[in-house]
N, C-alpha and C positions, 0 to 999 in steps of 0.2 A: 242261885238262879242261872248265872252263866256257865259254871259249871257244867248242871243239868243241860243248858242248850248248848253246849258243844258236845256233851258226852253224845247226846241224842242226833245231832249232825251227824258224828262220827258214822255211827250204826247204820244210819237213814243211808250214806254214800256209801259204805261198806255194801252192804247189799244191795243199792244200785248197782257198783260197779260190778257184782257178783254175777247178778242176773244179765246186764248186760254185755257180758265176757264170755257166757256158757253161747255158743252158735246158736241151740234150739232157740229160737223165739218165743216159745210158748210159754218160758219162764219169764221175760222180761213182760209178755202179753197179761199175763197172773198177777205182774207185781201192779202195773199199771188198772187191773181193775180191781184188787183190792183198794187201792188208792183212791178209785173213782167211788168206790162204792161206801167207801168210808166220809168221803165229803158229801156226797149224797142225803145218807142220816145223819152230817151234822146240820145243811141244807133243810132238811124238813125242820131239825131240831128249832131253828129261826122261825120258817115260815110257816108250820103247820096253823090252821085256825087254833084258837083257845079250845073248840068242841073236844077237836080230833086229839089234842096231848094228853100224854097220860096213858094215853091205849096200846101203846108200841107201832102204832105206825110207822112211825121213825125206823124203829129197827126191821119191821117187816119190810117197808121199804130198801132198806139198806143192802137187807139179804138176799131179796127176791133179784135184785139190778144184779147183786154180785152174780149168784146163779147164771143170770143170762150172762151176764161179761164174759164170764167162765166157760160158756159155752161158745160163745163166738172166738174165745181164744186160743182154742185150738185150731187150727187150721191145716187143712195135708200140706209134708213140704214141697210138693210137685205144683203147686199154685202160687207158691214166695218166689218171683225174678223179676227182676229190674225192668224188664216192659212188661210188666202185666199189669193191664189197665186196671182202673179205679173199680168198676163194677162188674169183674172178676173176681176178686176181694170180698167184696162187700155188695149188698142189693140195695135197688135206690131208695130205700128207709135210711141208709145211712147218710147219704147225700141230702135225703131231704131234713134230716134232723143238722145238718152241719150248716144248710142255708138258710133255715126258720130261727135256727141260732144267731150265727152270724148279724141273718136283717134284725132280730130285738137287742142285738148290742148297738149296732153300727147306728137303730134308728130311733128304737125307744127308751134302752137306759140313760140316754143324755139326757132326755128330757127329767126321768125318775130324778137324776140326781141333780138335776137343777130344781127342781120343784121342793129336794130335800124335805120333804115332810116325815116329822121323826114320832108323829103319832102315829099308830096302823091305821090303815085307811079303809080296813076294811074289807080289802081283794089280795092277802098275804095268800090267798090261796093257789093266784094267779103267777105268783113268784116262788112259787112252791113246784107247781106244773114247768116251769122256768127252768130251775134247778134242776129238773128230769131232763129238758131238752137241752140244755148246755152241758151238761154233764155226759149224757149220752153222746153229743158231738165232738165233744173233746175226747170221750174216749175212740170213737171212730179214726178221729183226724192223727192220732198218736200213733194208734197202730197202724194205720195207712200206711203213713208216710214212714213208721221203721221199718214195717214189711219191704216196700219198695225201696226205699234210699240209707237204711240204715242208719244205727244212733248217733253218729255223728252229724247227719239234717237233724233231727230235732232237738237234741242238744246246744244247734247254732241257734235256733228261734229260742229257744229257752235262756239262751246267753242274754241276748236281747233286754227278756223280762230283769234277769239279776242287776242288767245293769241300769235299767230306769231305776229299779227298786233301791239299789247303792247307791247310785251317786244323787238320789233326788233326796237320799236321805243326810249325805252328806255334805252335797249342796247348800240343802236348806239349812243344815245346822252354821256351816259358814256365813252367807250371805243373810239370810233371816227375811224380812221384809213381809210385803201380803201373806195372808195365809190363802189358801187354795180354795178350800172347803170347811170354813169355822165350823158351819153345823153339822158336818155330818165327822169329821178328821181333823180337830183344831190341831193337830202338831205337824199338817204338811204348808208348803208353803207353794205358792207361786215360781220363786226363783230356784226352790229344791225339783222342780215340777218340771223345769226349764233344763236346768244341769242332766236331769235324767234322761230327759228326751234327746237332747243332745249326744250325750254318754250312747244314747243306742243305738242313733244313726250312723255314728261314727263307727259304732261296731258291726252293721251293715255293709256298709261301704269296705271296711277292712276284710271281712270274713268274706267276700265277695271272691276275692283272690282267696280263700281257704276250698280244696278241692272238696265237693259231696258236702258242704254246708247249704244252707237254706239258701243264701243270697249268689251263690256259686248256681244256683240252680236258676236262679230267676236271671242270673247275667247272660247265662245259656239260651235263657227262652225271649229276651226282651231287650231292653236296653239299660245302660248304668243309671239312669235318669230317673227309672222307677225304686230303683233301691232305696234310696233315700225317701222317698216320698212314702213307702211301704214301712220302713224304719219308722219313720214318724207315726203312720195310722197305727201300727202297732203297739210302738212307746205310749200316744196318749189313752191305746185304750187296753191296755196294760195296767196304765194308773188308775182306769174309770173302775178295771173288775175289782181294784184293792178298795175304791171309795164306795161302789155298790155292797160288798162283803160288810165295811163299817157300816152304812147305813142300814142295814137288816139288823146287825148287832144293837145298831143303838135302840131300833124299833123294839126288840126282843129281850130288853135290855143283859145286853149278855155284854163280856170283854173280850172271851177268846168262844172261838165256834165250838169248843169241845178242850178236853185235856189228854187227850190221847195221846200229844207227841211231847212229852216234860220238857218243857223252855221255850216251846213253840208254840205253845196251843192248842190248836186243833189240825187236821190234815187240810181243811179247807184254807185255813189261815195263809199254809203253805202254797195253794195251788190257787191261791182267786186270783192272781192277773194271768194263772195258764187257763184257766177256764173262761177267760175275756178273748186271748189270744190263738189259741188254737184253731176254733172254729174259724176265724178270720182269716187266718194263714193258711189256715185248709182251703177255704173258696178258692185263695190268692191262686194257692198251687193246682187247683182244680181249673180254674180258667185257661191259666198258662199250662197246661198241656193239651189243653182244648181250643 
């Protein structure tokens, strides 16, 4: 099993690094919506009603997103430079899929996962629809911001995530204490919760002095005072898209979103606290240039 999960790192960073080494964009733009598109159909795979499974929704779905991805990822190179605005790029479907994201993380998954109800409720359908606009804004907000600022910005927001996710996990295995969320994540903890959070702000504040990082950019546009306080919103809801992911898991009763990736899972596995985080970080950096 661990094996299989580094072999499968290996490959996965191999061909990041590949795609983001080649100048065109248009390859790294490809990698990033196969990527979406493949959490996408494991997304439905959870939430589709009981009617709808079995019909290939899922994959119809899956394939149809990729298509458009695909099509939005081309782009002429005479419209990729460093000041060209937000909806130059992109039309305001994009923006508005990245704020309707945003406001159902930032106002109503807290509530979902306090409520933790790990029977279907009935409205999986509504979190199905969900998975389409988060999915969609995350891929907006990705290529954005490499179009403009290049993969060195989003790779710092993405550092962010690894390191809630590492050090909450090693955290919590040190210290031990409350758990987080018994019903929905019995093996996270409080104090692993804490360690994380901590871990990311730290690395906010550090990557701040790193030049063309995310928080280098926000020092630029604001003051040092918000980094940390961004660090934070981001860390806790980082952790929220990893507890929201289990809790569809358990409603559906599934372990891993898919087996696409050997030792990891599924591709959503991978990406649920970038699909928490992006669209958030997208507002962030949409405000502050505005």
């Amino acid at each position: 099993m661990l094996g299989q999960r580094v072999i499968t790192a290996i490959i996965l960073l191999a061909v990041l690094v590949a795609v983001v080494s080649i100048p065109n964009p248009v390859y790294f733009n490809c990698f990033v919506s196969l990527a979406a598109s493949a959490a996408f159909w494991e997304w439905l795979r959870l939430t589709l009603p009981k009617a709808c499974k079995g019909k290939g929704i899922e994959y119809a779905g899956g394939i149809i997103l990729f298509m458009l991805f695909l099509g939005g990822s081309i782009f002429p190179p005479e419209i990729i430079a460093d000041d060209t605005p937000y909806l130059s790029l992109f039309n305001e479907a994009g923006l508005f899929f990245v704020v309707l994201s945003a406001f159902v993380w930032l106002l109503l998954i807290p509530i979902v996962l306090y409520r933790a109800r790990l029977d279907p409720p009935g409205k999986n359908f509504l979190h199905a629809l969900f998975g389409f606009v988060t999915i969609v804004a995350t891929w907006y907000a990705i290529i954005t911001m490499y179009l403009i600022h290049g993969a060195w910005f989003v790779f710092s927001y993405l550092i962010l995530i690894w390191c809630a996710d590492i050090f909450a996990y090693f955290g919590g295995k040190y210290f031990g204490g409350a758990k987080l969320a018994p019903k929905i994540s019995p093996g996270k903890t409080r104090s692993g919760a804490v360690c994380g959070i901590l871990a990311s702000m730290i690395w906010m504040l550090a990557s701040a002095f790193i030049e063309n990082s995310f928080s280098y950019f926000m020092l630029q546009q604001s003051s040092i005072l918000l980094i940390p306080a961004v660090g934070l919103l981001l860390a806790v809801y980082s952790i929220f898209g990893d507890l929201y992911e289990s809790l569809l898991k358990r409603r559906a009763g599934f372990k891993d979103s898919s087996n696409l990736l050997p030792g990891h899972g599924g591709v959503w596995d991978r990406l649920d606290s970038v699909l928490s985080v992006s669209p958030i970080a997208m507002l962030i950096w949409y405000l502050l240039i505005h």
